[in-house]
VEXDREN-2710 file (C-alpha; in Angstrom, 1 decimal):
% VEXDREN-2710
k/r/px/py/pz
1/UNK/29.1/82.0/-24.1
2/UNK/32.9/82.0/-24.0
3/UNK/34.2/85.8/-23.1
4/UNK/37.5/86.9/-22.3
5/UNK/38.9/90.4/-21.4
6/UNK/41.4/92.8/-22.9
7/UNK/42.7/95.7/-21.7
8/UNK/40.1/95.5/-19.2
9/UNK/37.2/95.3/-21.4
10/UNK/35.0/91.9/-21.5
11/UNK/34.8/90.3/-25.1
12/UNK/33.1/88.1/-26.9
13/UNK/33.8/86.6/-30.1
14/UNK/31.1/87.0/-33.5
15/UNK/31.4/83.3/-33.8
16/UNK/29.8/82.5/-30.2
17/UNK/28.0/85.0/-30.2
18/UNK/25.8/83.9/-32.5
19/UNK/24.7/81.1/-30.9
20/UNK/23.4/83.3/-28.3
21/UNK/21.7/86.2/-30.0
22/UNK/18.8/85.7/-28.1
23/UNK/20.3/86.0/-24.9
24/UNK/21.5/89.3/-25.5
25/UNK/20.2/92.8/-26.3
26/UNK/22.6/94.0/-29.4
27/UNK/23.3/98.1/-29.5
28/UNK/25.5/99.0/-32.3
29/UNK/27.5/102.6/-32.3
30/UNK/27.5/103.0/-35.0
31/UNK/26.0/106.3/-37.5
32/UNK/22.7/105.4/-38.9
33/UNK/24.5/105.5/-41.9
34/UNK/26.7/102.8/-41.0
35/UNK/24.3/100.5/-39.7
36/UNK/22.3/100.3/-43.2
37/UNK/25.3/100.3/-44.9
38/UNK/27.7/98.1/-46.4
39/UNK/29.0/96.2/-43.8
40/UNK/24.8/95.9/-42.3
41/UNK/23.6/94.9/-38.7
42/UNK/23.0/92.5/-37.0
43/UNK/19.1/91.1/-37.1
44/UNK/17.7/92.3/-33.9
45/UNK/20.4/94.9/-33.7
46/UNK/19.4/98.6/-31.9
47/UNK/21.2/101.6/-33.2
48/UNK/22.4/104.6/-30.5
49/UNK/25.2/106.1/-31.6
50/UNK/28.6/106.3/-29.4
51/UNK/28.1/109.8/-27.4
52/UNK/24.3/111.3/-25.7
53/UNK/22.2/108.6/-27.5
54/UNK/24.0/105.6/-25.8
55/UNK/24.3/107.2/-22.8
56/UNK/20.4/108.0/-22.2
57/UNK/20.0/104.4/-23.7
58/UNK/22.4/103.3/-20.3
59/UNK/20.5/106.0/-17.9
60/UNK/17.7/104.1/-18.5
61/UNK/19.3/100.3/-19.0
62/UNK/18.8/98.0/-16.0
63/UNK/22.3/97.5/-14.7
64/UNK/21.5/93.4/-14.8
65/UNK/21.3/93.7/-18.4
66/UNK/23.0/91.3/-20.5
67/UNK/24.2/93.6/-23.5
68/UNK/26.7/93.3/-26.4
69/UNK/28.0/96.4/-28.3
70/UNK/29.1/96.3/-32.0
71/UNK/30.6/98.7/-34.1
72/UNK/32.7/98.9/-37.4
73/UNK/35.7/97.5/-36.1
74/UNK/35.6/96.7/-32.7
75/UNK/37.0/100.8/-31.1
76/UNK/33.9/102.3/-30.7
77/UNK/32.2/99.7/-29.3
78/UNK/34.7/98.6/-26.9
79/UNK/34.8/102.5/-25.9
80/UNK/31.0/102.0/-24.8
81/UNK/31.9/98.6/-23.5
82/UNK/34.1/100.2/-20.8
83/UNK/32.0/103.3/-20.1
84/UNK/28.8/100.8/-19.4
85/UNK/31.0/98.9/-17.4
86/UNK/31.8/102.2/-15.3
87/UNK/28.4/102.8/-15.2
88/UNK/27.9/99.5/-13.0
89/UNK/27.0/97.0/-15.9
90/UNK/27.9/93.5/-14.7
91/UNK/27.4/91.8/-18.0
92/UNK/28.0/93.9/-20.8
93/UNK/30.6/93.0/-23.7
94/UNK/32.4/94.7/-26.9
95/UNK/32.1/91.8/-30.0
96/UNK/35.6/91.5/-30.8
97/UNK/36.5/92.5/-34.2
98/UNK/33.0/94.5/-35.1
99/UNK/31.3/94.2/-38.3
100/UNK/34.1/93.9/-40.3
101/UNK/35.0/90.6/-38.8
102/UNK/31.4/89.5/-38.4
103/UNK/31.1/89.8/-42.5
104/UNK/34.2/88.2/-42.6
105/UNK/33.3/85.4/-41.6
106/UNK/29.7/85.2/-43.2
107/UNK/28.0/85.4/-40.7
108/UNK/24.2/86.9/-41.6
109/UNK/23.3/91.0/-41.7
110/UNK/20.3/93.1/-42.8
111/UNK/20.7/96.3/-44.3
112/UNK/17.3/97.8/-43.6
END
């Protein structure tokens, strides 16, 4: 999967993403609200919220863990991106552009 890094945060793109999916555990930061929402989630996606819920979700992670965040927009999840990466995560990423840019470019969501 092609990454690259901004701002000292490791990226990856919707587009190769998706070719990977199954590589990956997904954890959007979303509010519950969000993730059933409009823009949807991802299939497969796991929902724990930016704040206490992702950080007892990365208490308990394996540090080996190959993870990709998602949010909105791209903020949020890059915020997690870079705390899980503090935490010791060696291969964890924020999807560049969140689910704004994943709808965008028609790529498929659920909104269950």
């Amino acid at each position: 999967m092609k990454t690259s890094i901004q701002n000292g945060i490791r990226e990856v793109a919707p587009q190769d993403l998706i070719e990977h999916l199954s590589e990956y555990k997904i954890i959007d930061v979303r509010k519950p609200e969000e993730f059933t929402g409009e823009l949807g989630h991802i299939h497969g996606a796991k929902l724990f919220t930016l704040g206490p819920d992702l950080v007892n979700f990365l208490e308990k992670e394996d540090k080996k863990s190959s993870v990709v965040f998602v949010c909105r927009s791209g903020g949020r999840s890059g915020q997690a991106t870079l705390y899980s990466q503090q935490m010791g995560f060696e291969n964890t990423y924020n999807m560049q552009g969140g689910m704004i840019y994943w709808n965008e470019l028609k790529l498929p969501v659920e909104k269950t």
